[in-house]
C-alpha positions as CSV (number, residue, x, y, z in Angstrom):
1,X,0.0,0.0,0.0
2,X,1.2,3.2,-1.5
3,X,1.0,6.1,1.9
4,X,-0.4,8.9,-0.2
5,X,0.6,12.8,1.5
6,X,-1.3,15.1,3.4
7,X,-1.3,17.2,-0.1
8,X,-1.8,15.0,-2.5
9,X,-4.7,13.4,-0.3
10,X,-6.5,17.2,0.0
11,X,-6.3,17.8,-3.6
12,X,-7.7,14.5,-4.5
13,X,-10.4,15.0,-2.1
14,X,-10.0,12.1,-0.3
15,X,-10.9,10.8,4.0
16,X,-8.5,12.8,6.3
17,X,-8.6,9.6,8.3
18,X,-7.4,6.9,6.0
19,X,-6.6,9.0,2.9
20,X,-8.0,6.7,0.6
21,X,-11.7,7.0,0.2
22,X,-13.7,9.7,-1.3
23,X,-15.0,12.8,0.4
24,X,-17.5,12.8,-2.3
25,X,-19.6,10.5,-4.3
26,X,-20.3,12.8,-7.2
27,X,-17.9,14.5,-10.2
28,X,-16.8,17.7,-10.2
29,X,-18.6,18.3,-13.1
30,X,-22.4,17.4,-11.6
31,X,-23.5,20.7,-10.9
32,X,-27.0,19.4,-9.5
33,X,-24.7,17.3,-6.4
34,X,-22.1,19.4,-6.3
35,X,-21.9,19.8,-2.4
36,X,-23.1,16.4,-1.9
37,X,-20.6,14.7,0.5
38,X,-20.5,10.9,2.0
39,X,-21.8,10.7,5.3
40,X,-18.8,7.9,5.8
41,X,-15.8,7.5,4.3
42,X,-16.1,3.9,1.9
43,X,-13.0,2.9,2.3
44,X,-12.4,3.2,6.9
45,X,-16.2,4.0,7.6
46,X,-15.1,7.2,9.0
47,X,-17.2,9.7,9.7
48,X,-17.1,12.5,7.3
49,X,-20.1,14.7,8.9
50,X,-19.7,15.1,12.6
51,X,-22.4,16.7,12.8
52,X,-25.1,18.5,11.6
53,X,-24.6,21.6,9.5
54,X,-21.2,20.5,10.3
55,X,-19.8,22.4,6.7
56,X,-21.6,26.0,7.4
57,X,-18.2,27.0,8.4
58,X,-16.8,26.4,5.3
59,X,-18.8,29.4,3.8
60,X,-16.1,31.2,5.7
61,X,-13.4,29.7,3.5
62,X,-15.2,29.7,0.1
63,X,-15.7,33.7,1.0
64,X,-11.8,34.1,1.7
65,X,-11.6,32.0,-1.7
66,X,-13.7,34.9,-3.8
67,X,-11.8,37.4,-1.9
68,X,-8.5,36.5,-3.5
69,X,-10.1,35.4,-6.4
70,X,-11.4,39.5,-7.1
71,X,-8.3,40.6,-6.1
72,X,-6.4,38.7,-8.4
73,X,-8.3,39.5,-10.7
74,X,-8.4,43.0,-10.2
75,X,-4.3,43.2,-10.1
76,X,-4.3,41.1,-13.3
77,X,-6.7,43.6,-15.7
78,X,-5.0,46.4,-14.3
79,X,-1.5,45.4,-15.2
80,X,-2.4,44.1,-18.1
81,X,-5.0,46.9,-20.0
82,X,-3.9,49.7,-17.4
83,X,-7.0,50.8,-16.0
84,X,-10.1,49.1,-17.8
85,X,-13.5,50.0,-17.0
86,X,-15.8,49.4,-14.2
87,X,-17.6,46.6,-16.5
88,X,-14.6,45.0,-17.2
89,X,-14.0,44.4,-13.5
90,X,-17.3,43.4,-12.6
91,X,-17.8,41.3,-15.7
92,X,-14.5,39.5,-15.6
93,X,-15.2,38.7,-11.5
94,X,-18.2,36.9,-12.2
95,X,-17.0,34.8,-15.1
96,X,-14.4,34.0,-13.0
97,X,-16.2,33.2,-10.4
98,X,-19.1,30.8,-12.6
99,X,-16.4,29.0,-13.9
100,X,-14.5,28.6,-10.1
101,X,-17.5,28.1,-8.3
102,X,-17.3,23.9,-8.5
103,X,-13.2,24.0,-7.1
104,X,-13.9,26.6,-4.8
105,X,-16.8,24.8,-3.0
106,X,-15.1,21.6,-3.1
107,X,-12.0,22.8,-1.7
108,X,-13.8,25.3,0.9
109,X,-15.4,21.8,2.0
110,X,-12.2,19.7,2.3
111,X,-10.2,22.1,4.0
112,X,-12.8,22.9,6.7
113,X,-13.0,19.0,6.8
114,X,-9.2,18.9,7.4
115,X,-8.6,21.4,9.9
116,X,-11.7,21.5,12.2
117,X,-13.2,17.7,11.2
118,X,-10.9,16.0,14.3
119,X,-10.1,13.4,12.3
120,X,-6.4,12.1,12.6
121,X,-4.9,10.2,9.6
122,X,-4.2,6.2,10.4
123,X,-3.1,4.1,7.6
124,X,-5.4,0.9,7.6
125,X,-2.8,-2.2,8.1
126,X,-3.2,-5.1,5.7
């Protein structure tokens, strides 16, 4: 058994407990279950929602997430077309932010998971 990093695990959206099962059971790409996430880990039976309304915190992070995200952004049309519009800035932000919107939530998800969700990584022995 391969012992896959803290990293690697995150960005693959796998349990913080056994780093092997998936946080959730959907794509990416299915916008109508986007924020749909196991109740258990398949692989450890872990649970991934201690409790309810467990992930409201995570708005928090997804926030921070379009914070930076405008900022960028921002820096980004002004250095390149040195001082656009109003409509360009507004415009560009919520393109950005349609197309975004599936990583951002994901990740807002996993990382509230992995820093508040108490759950302690422990390779399963086979």
């Amino acid at each position: 058994m391969k012992i896959r990093s803290l990293g690697a695990a995150m960005l693959q959206g796998k349990c913080p407990k056994c780093r092997e099962g998936n946080i959730f059971p959907n794509s990416i790409f299915s916008y109508r279950k986007l924020t749909v996430v196991n109740e258990r880990c398949p692989n450890c039976d872990a649970v991934l929602i201690p409790e309810p309304d467990f992930f409201y915190g995570a708005m928090y992070i997804s926030y921070a997430f379009s914070v930076a995200l405008v900022i960028t952004v921002m820096i980004i049309l002004t250095w390149l077309f040195d001082d656009p519009e109003v409509m360009t800035y507004i415009l560009t932000v919520l393109v950005a932010n349609v197309i975004l919107l599936p990583l951002m939530l994901r990740y807002s998800k996993i990382l509230y998971l992995y820093g508040l969700g108490k759950l302690k990584y422990t390779p399963i022995k086979e």
